[in-house]
N, C-alpha and C positions, 0 to 999 in steps of 0.2 A: 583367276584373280578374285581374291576376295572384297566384297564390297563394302566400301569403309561405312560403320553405324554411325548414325545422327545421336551426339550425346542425350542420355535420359534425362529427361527433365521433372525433377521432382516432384509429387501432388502436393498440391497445396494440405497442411497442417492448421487445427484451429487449438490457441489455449485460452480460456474463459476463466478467469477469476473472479469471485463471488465473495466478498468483502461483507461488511459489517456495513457502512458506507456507499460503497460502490461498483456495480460490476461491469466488468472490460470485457474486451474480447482482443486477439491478435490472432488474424493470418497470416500466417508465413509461407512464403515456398521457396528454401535454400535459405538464402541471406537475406530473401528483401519482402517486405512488410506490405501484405498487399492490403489490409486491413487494421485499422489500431482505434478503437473507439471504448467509450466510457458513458456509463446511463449513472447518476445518483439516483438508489434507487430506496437507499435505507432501510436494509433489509432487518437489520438488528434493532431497530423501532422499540423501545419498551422493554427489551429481553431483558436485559439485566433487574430490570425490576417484576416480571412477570415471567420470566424463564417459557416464554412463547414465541415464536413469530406471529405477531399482528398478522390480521386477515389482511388488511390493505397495503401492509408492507407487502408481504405474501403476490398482489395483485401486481404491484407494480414491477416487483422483479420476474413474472413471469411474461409480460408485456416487455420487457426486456429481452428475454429468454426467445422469445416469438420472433422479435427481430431480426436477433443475429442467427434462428433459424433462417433464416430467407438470405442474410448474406453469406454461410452455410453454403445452403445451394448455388447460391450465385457464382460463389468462386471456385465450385468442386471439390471440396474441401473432402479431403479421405478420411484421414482421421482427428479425432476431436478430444482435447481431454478438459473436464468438468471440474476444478478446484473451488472447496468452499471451505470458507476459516473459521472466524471467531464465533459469526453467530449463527452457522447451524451447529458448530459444538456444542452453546450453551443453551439450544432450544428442547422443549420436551415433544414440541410436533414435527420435527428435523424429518420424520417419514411423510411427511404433506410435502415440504417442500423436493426432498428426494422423486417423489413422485409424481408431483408438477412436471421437472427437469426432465425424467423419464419421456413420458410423456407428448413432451415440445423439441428434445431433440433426438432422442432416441440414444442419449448414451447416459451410462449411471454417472452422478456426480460424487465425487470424491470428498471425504470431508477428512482434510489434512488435519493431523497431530502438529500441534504447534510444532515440535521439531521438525517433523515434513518442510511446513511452510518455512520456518527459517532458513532451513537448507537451501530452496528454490529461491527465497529472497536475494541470499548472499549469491547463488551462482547467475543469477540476474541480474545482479547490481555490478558484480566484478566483473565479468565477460566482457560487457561495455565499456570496458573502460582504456580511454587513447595508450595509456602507458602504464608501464607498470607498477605500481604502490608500493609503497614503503610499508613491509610486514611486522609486524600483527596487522591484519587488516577488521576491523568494526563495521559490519553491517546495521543500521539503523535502520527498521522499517516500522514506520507507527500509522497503526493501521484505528480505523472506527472503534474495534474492537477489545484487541491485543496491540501489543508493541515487542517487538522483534529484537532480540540481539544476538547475532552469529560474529564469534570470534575465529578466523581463522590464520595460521602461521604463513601457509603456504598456498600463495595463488592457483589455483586448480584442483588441490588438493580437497578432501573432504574439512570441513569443519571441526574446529577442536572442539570448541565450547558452543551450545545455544540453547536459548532460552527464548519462551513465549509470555511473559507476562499480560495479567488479566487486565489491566491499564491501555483504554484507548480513548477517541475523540470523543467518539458517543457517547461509549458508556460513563466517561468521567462527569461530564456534561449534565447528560440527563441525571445523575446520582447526585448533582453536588449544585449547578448552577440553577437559580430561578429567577434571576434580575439582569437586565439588559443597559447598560453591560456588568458582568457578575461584582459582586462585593469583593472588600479586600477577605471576608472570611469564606468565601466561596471558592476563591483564590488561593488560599490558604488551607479550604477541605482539597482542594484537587491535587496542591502541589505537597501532602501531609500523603496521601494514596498512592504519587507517583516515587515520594521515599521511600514510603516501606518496602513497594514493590522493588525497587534498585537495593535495599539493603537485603533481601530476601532472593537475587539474582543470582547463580552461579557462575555465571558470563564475567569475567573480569576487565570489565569496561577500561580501567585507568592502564592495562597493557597494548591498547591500541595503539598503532604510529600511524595509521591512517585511518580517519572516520569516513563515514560516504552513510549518505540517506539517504532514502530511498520512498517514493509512494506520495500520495498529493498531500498529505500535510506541509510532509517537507518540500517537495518542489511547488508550492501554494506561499509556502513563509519565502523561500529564495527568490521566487517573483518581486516579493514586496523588497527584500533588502535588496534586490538589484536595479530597483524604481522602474521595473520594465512598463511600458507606455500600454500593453496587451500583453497576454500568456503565450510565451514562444517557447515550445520545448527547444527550440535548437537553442537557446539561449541560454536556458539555463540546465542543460544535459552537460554535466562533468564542470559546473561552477564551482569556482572555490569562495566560499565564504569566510569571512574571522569571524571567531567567536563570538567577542563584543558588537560585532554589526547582527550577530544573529541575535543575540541577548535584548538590545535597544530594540529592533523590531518587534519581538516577540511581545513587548511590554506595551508596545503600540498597539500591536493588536486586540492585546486583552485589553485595553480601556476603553475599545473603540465598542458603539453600539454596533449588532446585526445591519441595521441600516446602513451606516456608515462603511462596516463590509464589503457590503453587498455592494457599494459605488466606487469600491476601486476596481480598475480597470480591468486587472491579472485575478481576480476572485470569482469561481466560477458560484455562483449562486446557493447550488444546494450544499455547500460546504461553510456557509457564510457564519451559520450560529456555531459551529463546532470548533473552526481554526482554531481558537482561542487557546482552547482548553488543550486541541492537536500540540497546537505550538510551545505550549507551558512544558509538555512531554516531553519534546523535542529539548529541549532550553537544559531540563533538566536531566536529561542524556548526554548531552553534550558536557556541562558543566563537570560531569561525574567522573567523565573521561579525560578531563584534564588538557582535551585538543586544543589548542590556538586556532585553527580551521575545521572547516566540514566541506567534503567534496560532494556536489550533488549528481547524481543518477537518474536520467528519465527512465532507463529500463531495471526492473523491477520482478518480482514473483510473478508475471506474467509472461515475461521473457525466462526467464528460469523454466514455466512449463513447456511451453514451445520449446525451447531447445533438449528438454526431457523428448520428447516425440522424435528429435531428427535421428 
């Protein structure tokens, strides 16, 4: 008589994304998330004006990095994959930070081709999702750095169209804004950078029938137009916003000072000076696409890598 096996139980997977902004980490083992955290750690600090990674940027994403070594260990994590976007692209010392990463976890990090990353944006965004969309589907992810558009026909299928444009939180920010809260011509350098880039897109935005955002800018603005009392991902995972309530918030935000930020409830702190500028991106993606709604996504290019693993 044969004796019946105990089902294998899968090792846990870690995916790490390394942002302009932010870097996350998610453990997985099968379906369930035994890990999901996020450090601001600003790693894209000055690049666009000095084409470097700052030493202290440099410092704090490796004190990062150190962390989720130990939660790594903690959860027996097998294997690991290392994703990094906009600003070791555009860095000229991208072998320091490479070699930090080395280093503290002992795997090479990856440093995706904007097309890479759109790919992993869209099949993170869409996996998550309760039902099924109504096709063309428009992935929106606007990242510190870059901003994200993956057009595709067919749910599951590879991507038709996408594009990484040079336009993000930070870099708009630091390039254009110097006054708290910015002028109307600061307003007018960001949102003068975020046209060209959209007139210069091969993504054809205005073919979407579903839009979905994706990454904290956007689920950071959905907080505010949902008046949520604190930041509930369950809350706002697969929200459907209108347009015009996304538009009137956004406009909120940019008048509002860093201070005045920083004391809403759903505003995580080190995001406080950049929304603005995130959100103006956003506003002006939307608009271009002609959507009446945007559905929001808590999972994201960091669910895209983990599920690249299983």
């Amino acid at each position: 008589m044969t004796e019946a096996r105990a089902p294998r139980v899968p090792e846990p997977v870690a995916a790490i994304d390394c942002g302009t902004n932010t870097i996350k980490l998610l453990v997985r083992r099968g379906d369930q998330d035994l890990v999901r955290v996020a450090r601001m750690v600003r790693l894209g600090q000055d690049v666009d004006r000095t084409g470097r990674l700052a030493d202290e940027a440099l410092a704090r994403t490796f004190a990062a990095v150190e962390e989720y070594a130990g939660l790594l260990r903690e959860h027996g994590v097998g294997r690991t994959r290392f994703c990094a976007t906009s600003a070791t692209r555009d860095a000229a010392n991208a072998d320091a930070f490479r070699a930090g990463v080395r280093e503290r976890l002992g795997v090479e990090p990856e440093v995706l081709s904007g097309a890479e990353e759109a790919a992993l944006a869209f099949d993170g965004a869409v996996r998550n999702l309760a039902s099924a969309p109504a096709t063309p589907v428009l992935v929106v992810d606007v990242g510190g750095g870059s901003t994200e558009l993956v057009l595709s026909r067919s749910v599951g299928a590879p991507p038709d169209a996408a594009h990484s444009m040079d336009i993000g939180s930070v870099r708009l920010h630091e390039r254009h804004v110097r006054h708290d809260p910015p002028t109307p011509a600061e307003v007018a350098a960001v949102l003068a950078d975020v046209d060209a880039a959209l007139a210069g897109c091969p993504v054809d935005a205005s073919a979407a029938a579903t839009v979905v955002g994706v990454a904290g800018t956007v689920t950071t603005v959905a907080a505010g137009v949902l008046g949520l009392p604190a930041y509930d991902r369950a809350a706002i995972d697969q929200a459907v916003l209108s347009a015009p309530d996304v538009a009137a918030h956004v406009a909120r935000l940019v008048a509002m000072t860093v201070a005045d930020r920083r004391a809403l409830p759903w505003m995580h702190p080190g995001r406080a000076d950049v929304i603005g500028v995130g959100a103006l991106i956003l506003e002006r993606v939307l608009a271009r696409t002609g959507a009446d709604h945007l559905v929001v996504s808590e999972s994201d290019i960091l669910d895209g890598i983990a599920w690249s693993l299983a």
